[in-house]
C-alpha positions as CSV (number, residue, x, y, z in Angstrom):
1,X,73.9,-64.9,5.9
2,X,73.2,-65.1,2.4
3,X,72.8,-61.7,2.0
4,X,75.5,-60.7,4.3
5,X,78.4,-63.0,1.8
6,X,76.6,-61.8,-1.4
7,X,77.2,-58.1,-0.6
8,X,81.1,-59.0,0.4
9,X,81.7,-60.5,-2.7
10,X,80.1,-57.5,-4.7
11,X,81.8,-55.4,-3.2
12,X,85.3,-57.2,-4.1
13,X,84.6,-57.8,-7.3
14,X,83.6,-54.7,-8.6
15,X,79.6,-54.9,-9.0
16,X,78.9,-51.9,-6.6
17,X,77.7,-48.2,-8.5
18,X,80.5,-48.8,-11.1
19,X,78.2,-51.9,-12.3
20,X,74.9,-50.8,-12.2
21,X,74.9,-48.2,-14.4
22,X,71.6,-48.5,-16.7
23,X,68.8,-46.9,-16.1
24,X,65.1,-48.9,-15.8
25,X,63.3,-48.1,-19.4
26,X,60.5,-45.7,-18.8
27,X,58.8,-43.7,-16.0
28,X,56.6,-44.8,-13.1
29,X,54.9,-41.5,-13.7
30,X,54.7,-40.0,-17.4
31,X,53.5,-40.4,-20.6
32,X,51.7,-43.8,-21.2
33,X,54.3,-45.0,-23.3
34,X,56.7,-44.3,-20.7
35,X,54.6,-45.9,-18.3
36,X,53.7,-49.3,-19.6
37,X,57.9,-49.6,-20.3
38,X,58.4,-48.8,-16.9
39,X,54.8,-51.0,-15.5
40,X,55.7,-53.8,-17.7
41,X,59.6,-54.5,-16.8
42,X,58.8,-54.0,-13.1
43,X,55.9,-56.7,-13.1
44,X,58.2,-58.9,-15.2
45,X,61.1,-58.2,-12.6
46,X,58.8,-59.4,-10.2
47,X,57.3,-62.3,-11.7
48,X,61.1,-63.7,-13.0
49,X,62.6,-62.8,-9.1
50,X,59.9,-65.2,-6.9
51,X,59.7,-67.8,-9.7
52,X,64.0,-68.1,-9.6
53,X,63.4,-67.9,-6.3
54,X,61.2,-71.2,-5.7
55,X,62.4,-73.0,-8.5
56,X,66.1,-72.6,-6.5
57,X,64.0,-73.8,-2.8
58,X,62.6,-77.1,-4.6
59,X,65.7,-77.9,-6.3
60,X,67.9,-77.3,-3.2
61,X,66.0,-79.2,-1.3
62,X,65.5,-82.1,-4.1
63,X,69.4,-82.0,-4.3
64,X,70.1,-81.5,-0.7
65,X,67.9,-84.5,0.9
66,X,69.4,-86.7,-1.6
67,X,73.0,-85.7,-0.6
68,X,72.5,-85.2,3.1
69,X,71.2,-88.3,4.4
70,X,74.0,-90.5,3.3
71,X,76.9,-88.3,4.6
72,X,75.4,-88.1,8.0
73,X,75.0,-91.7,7.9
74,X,79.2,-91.5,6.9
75,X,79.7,-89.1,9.3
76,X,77.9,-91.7,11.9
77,X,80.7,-94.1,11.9
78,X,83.1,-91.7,12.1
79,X,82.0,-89.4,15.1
80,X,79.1,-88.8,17.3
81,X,76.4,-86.4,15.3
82,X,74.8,-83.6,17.3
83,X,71.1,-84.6,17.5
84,X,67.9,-82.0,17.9
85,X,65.2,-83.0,19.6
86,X,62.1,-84.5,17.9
87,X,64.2,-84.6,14.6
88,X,64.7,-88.2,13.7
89,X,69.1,-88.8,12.8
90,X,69.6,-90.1,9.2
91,X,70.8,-93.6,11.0
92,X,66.6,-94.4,11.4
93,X,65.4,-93.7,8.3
94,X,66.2,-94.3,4.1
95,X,65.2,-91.2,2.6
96,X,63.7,-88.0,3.0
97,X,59.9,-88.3,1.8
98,X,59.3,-85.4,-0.8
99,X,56.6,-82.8,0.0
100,X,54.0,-83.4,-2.5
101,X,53.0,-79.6,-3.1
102,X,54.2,-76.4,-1.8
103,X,53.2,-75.6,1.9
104,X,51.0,-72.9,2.7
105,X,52.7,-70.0,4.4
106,X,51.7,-68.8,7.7
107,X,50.9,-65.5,8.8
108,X,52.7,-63.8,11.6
109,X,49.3,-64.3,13.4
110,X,49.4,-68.4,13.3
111,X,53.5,-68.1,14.4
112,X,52.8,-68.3,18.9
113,X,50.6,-71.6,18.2
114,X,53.4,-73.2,16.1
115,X,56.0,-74.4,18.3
116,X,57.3,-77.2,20.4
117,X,56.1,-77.8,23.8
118,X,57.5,-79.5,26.9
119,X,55.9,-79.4,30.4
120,X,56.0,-81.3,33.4
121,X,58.3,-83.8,31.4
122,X,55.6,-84.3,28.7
123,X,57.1,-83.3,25.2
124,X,54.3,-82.4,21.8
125,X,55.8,-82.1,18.8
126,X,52.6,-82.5,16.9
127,X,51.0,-80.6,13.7
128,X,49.1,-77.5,13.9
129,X,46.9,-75.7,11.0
130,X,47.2,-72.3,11.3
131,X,43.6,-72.0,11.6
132,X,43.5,-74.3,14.5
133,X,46.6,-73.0,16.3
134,X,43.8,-69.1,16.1
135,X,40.9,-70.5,17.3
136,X,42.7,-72.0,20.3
137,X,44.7,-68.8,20.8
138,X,41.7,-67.1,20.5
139,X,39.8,-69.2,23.2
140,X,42.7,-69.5,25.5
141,X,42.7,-65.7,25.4
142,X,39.1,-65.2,25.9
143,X,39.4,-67.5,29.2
144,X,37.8,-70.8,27.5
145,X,39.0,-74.3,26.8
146,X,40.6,-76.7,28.8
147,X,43.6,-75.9,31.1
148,X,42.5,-72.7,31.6
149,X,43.4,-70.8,34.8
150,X,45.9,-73.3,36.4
151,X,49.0,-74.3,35.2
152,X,48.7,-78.1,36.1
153,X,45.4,-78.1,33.9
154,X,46.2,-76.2,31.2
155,X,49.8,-78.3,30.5
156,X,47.3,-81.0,31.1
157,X,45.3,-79.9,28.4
158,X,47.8,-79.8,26.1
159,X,49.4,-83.1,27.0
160,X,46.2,-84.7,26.0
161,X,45.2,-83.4,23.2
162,X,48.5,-82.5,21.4
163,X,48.4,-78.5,21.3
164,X,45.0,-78.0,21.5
165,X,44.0,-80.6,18.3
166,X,41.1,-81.4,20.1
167,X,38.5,-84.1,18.6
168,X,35.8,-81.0,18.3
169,X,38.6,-78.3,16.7
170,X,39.6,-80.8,13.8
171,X,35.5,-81.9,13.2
172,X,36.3,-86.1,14.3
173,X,39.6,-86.1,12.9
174,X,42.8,-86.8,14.2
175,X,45.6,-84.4,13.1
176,X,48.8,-85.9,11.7
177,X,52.1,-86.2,12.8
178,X,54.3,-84.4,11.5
179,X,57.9,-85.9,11.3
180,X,61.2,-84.1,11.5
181,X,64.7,-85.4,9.8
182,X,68.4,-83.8,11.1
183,X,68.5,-83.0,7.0
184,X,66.0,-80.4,6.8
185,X,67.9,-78.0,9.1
186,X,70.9,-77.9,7.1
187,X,68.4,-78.2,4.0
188,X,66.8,-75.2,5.0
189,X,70.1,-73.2,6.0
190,X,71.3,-73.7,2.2
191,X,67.9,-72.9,1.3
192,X,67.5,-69.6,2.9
193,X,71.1,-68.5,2.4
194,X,70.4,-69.0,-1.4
195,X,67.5,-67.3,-1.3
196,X,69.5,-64.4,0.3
197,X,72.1,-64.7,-2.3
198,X,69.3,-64.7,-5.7
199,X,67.9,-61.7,-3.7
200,X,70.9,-59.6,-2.8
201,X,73.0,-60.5,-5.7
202,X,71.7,-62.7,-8.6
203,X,68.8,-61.1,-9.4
204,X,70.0,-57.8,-9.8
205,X,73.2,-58.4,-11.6
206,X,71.1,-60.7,-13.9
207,X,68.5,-57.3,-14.0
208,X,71.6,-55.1,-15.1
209,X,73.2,-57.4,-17.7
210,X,69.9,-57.8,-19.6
211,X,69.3,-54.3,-19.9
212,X,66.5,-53.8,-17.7
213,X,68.3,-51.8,-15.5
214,X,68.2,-51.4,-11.5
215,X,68.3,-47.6,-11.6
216,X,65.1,-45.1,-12.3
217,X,64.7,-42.2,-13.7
């Protein structure tokens, strides 16, 4: 989406090929000194692009779960909210507890044991550590593990031990549960859009007015 608006509003306001017009200093492939230009601005476009890019998520989302929570609670009164299940409504809770570091990002690989479950009227919503959510994928897979080779059992399985978070995967600990809030999907929809919009549009007009240029030789 972000993307998608930031190209629209290019395009109708004149930064399209008429705009970027310098060229990137140096060569990827010549003389040395026309290299290290060339080596240097790119590392430095790439560094200055992902550090704009999460200094915009933690201040969106500072800004945002500040903001939000009180105009659902507004809206409340008002009219009846749409509600997603296991997110908590902004009518049971104050504020949005701040995330005390940056989380770690998943690999495609971690994504099918990362989800929401409901069977036989039993919902999870629990946490699951990407290594975890492998090893059970991996066992369940290989044929091992509870709730293997009937469906009764294996929804069973889960049921019990909250997505495979067994006592013997998470070495005697008990893995936490994570809670939801209706403001992080709107948080996250500003979020992402934004990031779409640094990325599409931002960054590269920011690129061309500085002189580093988006075009190479």
């Amino acid at each position: 989406m972000g993307d998608c608006l930031t190209r629209w509003h290019m395009s109708q306001h004149g930064y399209d090929h008429r705009f970027f017009v310098r060229v990137m200093p140096g060569k990827a492939v010549g003389t040395f000194t026309e290299m290290w230009a060339w080596w240097t601005i790119a590392v430095a476009k790439l560094v200055v692009g992902i550090l704009t890019i999460f200094a915009w998520r933690i201040f969106a989302k500072f800004l945002l779960h500040r903001i939000l929570p009180p105009t659902f609670r507004f809206l409340a009164q008002l009219v009846t909210l749409p509600h997603r299940r296991y997110y908590t409504p902004a009518t049971d809770y104050t504020n949005v507890p701040q995330d005390k570091g940056l989380r770690a990002i998943p690999s495609v690989l971690d994504l099918p044991g990362m989800f929401e479950l409901e069977m036989d009227g039993v919902s999870t919503a629990r946490a699951v550590d990407p290594l975890t959510a492998r090893r059970r994928d991996i066992k369940l897979r290989n044929g091992g593990g509870r709730g293997v080779g009937k469906s009764e059992k294996f929804a069973d399985g889960f049921a019990q031990e909250g997505l495979g978070l067994g006592i013997e995967e998470m070495g005697g600990k008990e893995a936490d549960v994570v809670k939801h809030y209706d403001a992080d999907v709107l948080t996250k929809v500003v979020v992402y859009c934004g990031i779409g919009m640094l990325a599409s549009g931002g960054m590269p007009i920011f690129f061309e007015v500085i002189g580093w240029g988006m075009r190479a030789n």
